[in-house]
C-alpha positions in Angstrom: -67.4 102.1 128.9 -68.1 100.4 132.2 -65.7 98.3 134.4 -67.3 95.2 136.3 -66.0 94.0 139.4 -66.3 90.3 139.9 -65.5 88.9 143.4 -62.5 86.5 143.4 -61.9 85.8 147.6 -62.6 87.8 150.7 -60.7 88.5 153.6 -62.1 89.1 157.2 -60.1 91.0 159.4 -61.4 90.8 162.9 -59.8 93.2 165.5 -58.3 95.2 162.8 -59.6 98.7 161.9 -58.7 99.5 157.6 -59.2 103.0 158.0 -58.7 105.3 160.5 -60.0 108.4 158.9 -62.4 109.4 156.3 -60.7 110.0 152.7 -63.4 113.3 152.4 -61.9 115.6 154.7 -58.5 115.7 153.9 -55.4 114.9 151.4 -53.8 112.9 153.4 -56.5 110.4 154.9 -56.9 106.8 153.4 -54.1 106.9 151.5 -51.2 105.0 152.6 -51.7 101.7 151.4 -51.0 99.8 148.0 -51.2 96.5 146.2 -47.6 94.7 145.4 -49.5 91.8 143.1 -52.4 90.1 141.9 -53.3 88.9 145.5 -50.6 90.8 147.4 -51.6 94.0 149.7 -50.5 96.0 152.3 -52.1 99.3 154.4 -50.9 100.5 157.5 -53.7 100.2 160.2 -54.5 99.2 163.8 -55.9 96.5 165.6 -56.7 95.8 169.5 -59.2 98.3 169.6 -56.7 100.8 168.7 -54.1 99.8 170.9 -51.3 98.7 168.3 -50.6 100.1 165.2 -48.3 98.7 162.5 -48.2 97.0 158.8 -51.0 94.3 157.5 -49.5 92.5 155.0 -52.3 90.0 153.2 -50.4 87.5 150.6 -52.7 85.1 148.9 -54.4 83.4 151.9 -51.7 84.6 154.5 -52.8 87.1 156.7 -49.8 89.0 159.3 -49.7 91.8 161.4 -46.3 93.4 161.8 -46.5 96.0 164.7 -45.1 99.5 164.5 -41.0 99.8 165.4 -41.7 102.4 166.7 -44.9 102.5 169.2 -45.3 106.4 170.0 -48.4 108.7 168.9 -46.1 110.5 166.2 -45.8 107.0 164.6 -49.3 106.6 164.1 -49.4 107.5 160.6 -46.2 107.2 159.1 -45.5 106.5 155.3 -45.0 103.6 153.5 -43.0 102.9 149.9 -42.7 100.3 148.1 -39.3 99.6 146.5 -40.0 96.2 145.0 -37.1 94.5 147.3 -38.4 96.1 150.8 -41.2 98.4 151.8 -39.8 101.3 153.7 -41.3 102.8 156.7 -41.0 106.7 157.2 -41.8 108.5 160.7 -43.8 111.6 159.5 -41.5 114.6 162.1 -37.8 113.1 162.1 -37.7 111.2 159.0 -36.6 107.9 160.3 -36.9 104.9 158.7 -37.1 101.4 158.7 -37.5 98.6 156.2 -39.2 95.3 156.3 -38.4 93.0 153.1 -41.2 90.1 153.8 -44.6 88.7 155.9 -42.0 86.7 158.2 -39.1 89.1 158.3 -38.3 91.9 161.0 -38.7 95.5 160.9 -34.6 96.5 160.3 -33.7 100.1 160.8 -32.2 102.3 157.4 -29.3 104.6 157.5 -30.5 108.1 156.4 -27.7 110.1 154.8 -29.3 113.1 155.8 -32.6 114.7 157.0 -35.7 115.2 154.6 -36.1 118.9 153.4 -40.0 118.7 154.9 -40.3 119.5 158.7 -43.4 117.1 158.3 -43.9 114.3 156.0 -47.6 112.8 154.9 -49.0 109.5 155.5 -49.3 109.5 151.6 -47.9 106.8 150.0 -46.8 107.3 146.6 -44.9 105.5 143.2 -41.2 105.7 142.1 -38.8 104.1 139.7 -35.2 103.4 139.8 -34.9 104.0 143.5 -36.2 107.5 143.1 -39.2 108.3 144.9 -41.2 111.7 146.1 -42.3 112.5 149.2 -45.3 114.5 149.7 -45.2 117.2 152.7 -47.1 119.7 154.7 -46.0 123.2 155.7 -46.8 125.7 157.3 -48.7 124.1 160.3 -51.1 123.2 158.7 -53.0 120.3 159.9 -54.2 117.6 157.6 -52.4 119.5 154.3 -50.6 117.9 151.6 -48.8 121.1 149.9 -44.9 120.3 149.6 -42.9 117.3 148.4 -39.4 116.4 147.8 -37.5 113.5 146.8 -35.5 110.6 148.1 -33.3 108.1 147.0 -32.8 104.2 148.3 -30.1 102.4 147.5 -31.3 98.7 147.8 -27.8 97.0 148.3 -26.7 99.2 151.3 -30.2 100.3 152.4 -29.3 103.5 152.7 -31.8 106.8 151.9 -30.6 110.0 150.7 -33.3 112.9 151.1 -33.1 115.6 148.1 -32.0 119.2 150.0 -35.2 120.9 148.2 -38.8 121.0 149.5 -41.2 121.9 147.0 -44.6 123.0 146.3 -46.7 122.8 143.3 -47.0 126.2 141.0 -48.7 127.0 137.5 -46.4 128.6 136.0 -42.3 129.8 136.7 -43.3 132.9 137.4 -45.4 132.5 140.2 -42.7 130.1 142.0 -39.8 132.7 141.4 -42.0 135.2 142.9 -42.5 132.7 145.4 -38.9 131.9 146.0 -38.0 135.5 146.1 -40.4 136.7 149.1 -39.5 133.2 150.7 -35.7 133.8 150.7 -36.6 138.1 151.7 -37.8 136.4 155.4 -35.1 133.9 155.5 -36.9 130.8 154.6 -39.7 131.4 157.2 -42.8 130.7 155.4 -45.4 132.4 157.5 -43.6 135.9 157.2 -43.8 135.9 153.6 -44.9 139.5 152.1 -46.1 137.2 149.0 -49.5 135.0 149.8 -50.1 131.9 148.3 -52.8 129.0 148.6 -50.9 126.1 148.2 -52.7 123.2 145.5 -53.5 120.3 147.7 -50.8 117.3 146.2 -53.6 113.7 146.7 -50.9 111.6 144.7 -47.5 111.9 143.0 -46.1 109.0 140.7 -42.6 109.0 138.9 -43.0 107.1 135.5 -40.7 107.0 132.7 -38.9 109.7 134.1 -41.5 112.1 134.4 -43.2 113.3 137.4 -47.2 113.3 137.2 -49.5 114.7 140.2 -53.3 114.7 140.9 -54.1 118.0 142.7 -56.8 118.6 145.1 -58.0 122.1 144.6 -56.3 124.4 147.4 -58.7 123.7 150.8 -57.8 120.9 152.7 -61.5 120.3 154.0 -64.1 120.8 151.3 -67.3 120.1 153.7 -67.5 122.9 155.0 -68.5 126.4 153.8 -65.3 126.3 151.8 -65.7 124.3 148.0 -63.6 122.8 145.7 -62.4 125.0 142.8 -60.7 122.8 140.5 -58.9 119.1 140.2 -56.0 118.5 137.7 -54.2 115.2 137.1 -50.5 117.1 135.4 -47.3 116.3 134.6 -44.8 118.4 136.7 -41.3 119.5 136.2 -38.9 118.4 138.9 -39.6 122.1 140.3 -43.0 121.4 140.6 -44.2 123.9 137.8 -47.3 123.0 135.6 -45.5 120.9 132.7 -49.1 119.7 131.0 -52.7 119.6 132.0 -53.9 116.5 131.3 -57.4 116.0 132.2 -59.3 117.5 135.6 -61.6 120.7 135.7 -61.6 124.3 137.3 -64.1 127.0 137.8 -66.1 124.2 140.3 -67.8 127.0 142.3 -69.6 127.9 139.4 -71.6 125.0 139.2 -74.6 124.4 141.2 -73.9 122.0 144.2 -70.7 120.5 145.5 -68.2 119.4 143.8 -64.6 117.7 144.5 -62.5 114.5 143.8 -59.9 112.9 145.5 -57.2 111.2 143.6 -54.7 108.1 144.3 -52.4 106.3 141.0 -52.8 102.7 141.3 -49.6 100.7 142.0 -49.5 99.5 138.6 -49.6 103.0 137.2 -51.9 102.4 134.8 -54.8 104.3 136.2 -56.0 106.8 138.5 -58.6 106.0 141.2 -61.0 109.3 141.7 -63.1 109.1 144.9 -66.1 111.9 144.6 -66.4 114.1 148.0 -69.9 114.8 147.8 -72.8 113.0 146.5 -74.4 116.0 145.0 -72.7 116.1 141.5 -73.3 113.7 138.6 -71.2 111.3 139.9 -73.6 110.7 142.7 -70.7 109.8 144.9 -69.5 106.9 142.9 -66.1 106.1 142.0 -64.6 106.3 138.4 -61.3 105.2 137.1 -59.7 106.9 134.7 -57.5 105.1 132.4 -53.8 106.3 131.8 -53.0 105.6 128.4 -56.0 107.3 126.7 -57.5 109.5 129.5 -60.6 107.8 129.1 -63.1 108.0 132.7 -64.8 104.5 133.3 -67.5 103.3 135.2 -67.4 101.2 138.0 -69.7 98.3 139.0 -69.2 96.8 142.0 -70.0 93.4 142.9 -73.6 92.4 144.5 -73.7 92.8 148.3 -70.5 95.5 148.2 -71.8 98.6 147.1 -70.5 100.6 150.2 -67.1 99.2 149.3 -64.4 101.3 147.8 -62.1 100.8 145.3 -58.4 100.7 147.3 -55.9 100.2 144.7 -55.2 98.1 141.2 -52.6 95.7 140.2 -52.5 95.1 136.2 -57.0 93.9 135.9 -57.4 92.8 139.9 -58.6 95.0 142.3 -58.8 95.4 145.8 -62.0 96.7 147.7 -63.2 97.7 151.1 -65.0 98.5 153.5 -62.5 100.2 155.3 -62.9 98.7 158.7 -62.8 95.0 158.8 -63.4 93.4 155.6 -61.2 93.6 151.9 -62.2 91.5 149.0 -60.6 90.7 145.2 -62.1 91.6 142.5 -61.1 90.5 138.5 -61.9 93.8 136.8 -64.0 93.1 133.2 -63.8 95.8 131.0 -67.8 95.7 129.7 -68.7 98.4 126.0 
């Protein structure tokens, strides 16, 4: 089954620059963006050459730029929610945050009841319910990872955040993490003096639905493109803990095979499928995206409109998606599901 892209509108955004980095090399790039409706989308970018970073919020024809609160290098990449009323803004090393509630309206700081668990939060933006979301993290130092998350809750009548006091990573089975645990708490909670090693699964995208937490995991490397290859990719259901709860659909042993292999992952805002970017253009996929749907695990094609073929497949809201070509130019597309 194939999904055809038809091309409702177009958007040219001169001055602005979509995507800073390449999604290939890492977790966290190209990821912290999402659709809120049928023609409504926001991604945190720049524009001026650079110069000014901040939130571009496209609403049917309306097109604004609403700059960072906060104009310092650390903000560069912060992370954005979405909590239906307001989209929060999170700095990435203190955990502050701000809220804007519409196009017109002005960033207005949030109380934080508390600091987030993770010394360093991901640009990653990701999908909650109930005024529960998680965060996705990086520890130990390393650049560019996405191997910890926690959770917080927003209370949308006081604006307030409370952070969850654990920081967690993602393990297959409860052994492994009370191993884990054990050597962590032996050093005092200092990860890089742990007597117990352990590659940490790369966490691309984390949704809460229904209650239950789901991930897409990225093999443990953060940068397939070099000498080092991607071993596996699992889309899972997680307990809270972050233990394996279900293996959905994905596939290990990827070293085995000849060529290069690797996918990155992001669940659309409507939660009702999961975008999968290839790394490489070696394996069957040939580079080309694929979709897979949800509610029966089953992988679809994509065909994208004439003259867009080196667009990419941003996010989904309900049978519309957005497309890019991640520096100046987004488009609309009515998805048509084609036997």
């Amino acid at each position: 089954m194939k999904i055809k892209l038809d091309k409702i509108s177009e958007w040219k955004l001169e001055g602005f620059k979509l995507g800073s980095c390449a999604y290939q090399y890492a977790p966290v790039n190209a990821k912290n963006h999402f659709a809120r409706g049928n023609n409504e989308f926001v991604i945190w970018c720049s524009n001026d050459g650079g110069l000014n970073y901040g939130i571009l919020w496209i609403r049917g024809e309306q097109q604004t730029f609403i700059p960072s609160p906060v104009q310092k290098a650390r903000w560069n990449n912060p992370v954005l929610l979405d909590t239906s009323s307001d989209i929060l803004i999170i700095g990435r090393e203190n955990g502050e945050a701000w809220r804007i509630s519409s196009p017109e309206a002005e960033p207005v700081k949030v109380k934080c009841e508390n600091r987030c668990a993770g010394e360093n939060i991901t640009e990653i933006s990701t999908l909650g319910e109930n005024g529960n979301y998680p965060v996705i993290c990086r520890v130990d130092g390393e650049v560019l990872a996405a191997n910890s998350f926690t959770f917080l809750n927003y209370d949308t009548e006081t604006h307030t955040i409370h952070w969850d006091k654990e920081l967690r990573s993602v393990f297959t089975d409860e052994k492994i993490r009370n191993r884990f645990l054990q050597s962590l708490e032996r050093v005092g909670g200092i990860r890089h003096k742990m007597d117990f090693r352990y590659s940490y699964p790369q966490i691309g995208s984390l949704m809460i639905k229904d209650s239950s937490l789901y991930a897409f995991i990225e093999a443990d490397i953060i940068n397939p493109c070099g000498l080092s290859q991607f071993k596996y990719y699992w889309y899972l259901e997680l307990t809270r803990a972050g233990v394996y709860k279900q293996k959905i659909w994905g596939q290990e042993k990827l070293e085995r095979l000849p060529g290069k292999h690797g996918i990155r992952g992001k669940f659309s805002a409507g939660k009702e499928y999961l975008i999968l970017s290839p790394v490489f253009k070696t394996d069957e996929w040939k580079g080309k995206q694929k979709l897979l749907k949800l509610s029966d695990k089953e992988l679809l094609n994509v065909a994208l409109p004439k003259g867009y073929l080196k667009y990419r497949i941003m996010d989904i809201w309900e049978d519309y998606a957005f497309i890019s070509d991640e520096a100046e130019s987004m488009a609309l597309c009515k998805m048509i599901i084609q036997e």
